[in-house]
N, C-alpha and C positions, 0 to 999 in steps of 0.2 A: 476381408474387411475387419475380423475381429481383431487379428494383429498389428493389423496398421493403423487400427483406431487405438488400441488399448497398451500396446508394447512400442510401436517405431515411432508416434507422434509424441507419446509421453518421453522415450528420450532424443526427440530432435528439439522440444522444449526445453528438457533440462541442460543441454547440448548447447542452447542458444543463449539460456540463461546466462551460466558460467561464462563460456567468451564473451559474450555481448557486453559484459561488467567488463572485464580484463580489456576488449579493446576500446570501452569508453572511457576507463579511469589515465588510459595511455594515451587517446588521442580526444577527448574531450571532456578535461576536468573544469574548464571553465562554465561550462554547460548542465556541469554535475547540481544540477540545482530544481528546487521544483519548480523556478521561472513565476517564483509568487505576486499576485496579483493585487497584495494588500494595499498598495498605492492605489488605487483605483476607485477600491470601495473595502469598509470593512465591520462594518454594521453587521452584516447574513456572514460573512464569514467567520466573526466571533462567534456566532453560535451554532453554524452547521459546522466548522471544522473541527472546534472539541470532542460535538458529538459523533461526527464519521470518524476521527483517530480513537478516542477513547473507545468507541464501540468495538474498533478492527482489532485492537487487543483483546476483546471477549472473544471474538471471533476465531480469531490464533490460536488462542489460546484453548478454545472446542475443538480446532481441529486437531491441535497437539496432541490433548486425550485422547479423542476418539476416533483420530487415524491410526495416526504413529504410535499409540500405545495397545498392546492386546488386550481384548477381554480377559485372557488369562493374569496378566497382571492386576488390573482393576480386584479381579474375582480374589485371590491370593493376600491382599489388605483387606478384605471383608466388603468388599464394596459390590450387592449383589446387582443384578440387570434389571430390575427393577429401579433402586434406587440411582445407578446409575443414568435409566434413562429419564426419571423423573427431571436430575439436575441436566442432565443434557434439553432435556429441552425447555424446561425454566431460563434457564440461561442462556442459553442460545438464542430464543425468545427475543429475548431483553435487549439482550448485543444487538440481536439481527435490525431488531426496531429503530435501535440508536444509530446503528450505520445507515438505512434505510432513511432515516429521518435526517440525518446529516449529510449526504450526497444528493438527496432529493434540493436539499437549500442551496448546497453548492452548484448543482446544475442549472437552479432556478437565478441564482445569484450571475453563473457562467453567460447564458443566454438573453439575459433579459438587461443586464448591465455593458451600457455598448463598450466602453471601453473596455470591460472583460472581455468580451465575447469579439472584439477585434484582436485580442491576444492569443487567443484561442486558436490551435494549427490542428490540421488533419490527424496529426498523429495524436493529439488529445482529444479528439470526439472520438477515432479509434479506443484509446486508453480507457476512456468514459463508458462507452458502450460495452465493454467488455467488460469493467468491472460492474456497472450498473446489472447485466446480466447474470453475471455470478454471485450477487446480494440476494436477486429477487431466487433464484434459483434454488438457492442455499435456504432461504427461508420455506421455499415450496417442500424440500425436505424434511425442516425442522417442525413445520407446525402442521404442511398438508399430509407429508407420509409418517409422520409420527399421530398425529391427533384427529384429522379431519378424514379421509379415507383409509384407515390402517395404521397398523404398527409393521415398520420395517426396519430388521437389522442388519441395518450395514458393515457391522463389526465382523459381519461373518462372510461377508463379498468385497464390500470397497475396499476395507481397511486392508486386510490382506493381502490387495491387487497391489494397491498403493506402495506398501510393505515390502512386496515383494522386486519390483522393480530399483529398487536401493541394494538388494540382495545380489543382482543379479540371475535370479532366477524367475523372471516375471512370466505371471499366472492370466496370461489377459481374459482368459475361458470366466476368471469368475466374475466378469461385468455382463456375463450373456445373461439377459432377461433380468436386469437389475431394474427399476424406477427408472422411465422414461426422464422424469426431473434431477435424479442421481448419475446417467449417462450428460443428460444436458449441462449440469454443472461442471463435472468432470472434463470434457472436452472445453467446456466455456474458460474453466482455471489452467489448461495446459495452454491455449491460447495466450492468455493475460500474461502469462509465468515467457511465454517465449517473445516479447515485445516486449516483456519488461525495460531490460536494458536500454531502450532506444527509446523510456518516455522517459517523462518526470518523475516517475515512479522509484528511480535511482534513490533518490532523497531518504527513501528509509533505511540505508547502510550508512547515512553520513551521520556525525556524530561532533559536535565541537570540542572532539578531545584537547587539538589543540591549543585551544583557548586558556587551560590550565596551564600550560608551560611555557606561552609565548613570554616575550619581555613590557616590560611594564610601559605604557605610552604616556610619555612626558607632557605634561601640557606649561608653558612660558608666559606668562602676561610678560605685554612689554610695557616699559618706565617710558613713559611720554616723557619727562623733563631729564631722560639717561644722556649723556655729553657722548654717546654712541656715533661715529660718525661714518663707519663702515657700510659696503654697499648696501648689506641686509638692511640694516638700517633705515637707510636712507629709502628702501623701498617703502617702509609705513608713514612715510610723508604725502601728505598730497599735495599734486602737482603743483607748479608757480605758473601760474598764466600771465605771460607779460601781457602790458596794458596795452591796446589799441593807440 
């Protein structure tokens, strides 16, 4: 169980991840979109959608630290585990709250507004609940196993585990007996990472690069009194209705 939790499902995710992009950007780029709902209503979603993107970047950006980078390196720029874990969880805090507080609006905004919530397909209450799950999860880490029952270092199990599967040498033995709330995230974010590709979730690779390079869109008033008599023309006439 420990392998197939911690080493075969992490890369049948990461496995699903990469093609699932590759066979949606080839057979539905017209769909490549987050299928936004701003038409509808956009009152709740001015203000939870700020706060749930601008939070996910605090968030990223925690786990960029404190997975993918070792304690050895943190330690080697003077940055001791102390002070480390002070800003990991001030900040991670703060993010978690913003995200938490922002998806909270969006789902209340999703269900509760019928024309949102008729747009709404299985595969986004899937998407929803997955990621709703690994917010609260992540947060059970940051504030219950770091402040409210204990300190625990995951630098010294997850990160490593994590680490090590990019290597090719994965370590799944060091998730045995880690935080019930640390396994529950874990498997919750291998989840979300392996259905990426087939939500709306796409939308964070897209980028309007080419908006910088397109060509310039001409816009023509037309000369009402222009002696123009060509068919174009003649289409911005309105019609002659013979008389009765």
């Amino acid at each position: 169980m420990t392998t197939t939790l911690w080493m075969t499902l992490p890369y049948v995710a990461f496995t699903s991840f990469l093609l699932g992009h590759l066979w949606r950007w080839r057979n539905d780029q017209f769909g490549w979109t987050t299928r936004s709902s701003q038409i509808y209503e956009s009152r709740l979603l001015r203000l939870g959608s700020p706060l749930f993107h601008f939070g996910m970047l605090g968030v990223i950006g925690g786990h960029i630290v404190g997975v993918l980078i070792p304690a050895s390196w943190t330690a080697a720029i003077g940055i001791s585990e102390h002070m480390y874990h002070l800003a990991a969880v001030s900040a991670g805090t703060i993010a978690g709250i913003a995200v938490i507080a922002g998806i909270a609006i969006l789902l209340y905004r999703r269900f509760t507004v019928a024309a949102v919530r008729r747009a709404t397909t299985n595969n986004d209450k899937l998407m929803y609940a997955l990621l709703a799950g690994a917010l609260i999860t992540g947060m059970l880490n940051t504030v219950g196993s770091n402040l409210l029952w204990g300190t625990y270092n995951y630098r010294e199990t997850v990160s490593p585990w994590f680490r090590s599967l990019f290597t090719f040498r994965p370590e799944p033995e060091l998730m045995v007996g880690t935080p019930w709330t640390f396994q529950a995230h874990g498997l919750i974010v291998l989840l979300l990472i392996g259905i990426w590709p087939y939500t709306r979730l796409v939308h964070m690779f897209s980028a309007p690069i080419g908006y910088f390079v397109r060509p310039y869109v001409v816009y023509r008033s037309k000369e009402v009194n222009a002696p123009d008599k060509s068919r174009y023309a003649r289409a911005w006439e309105a019609p002659v209705v013979p008389p009765r």
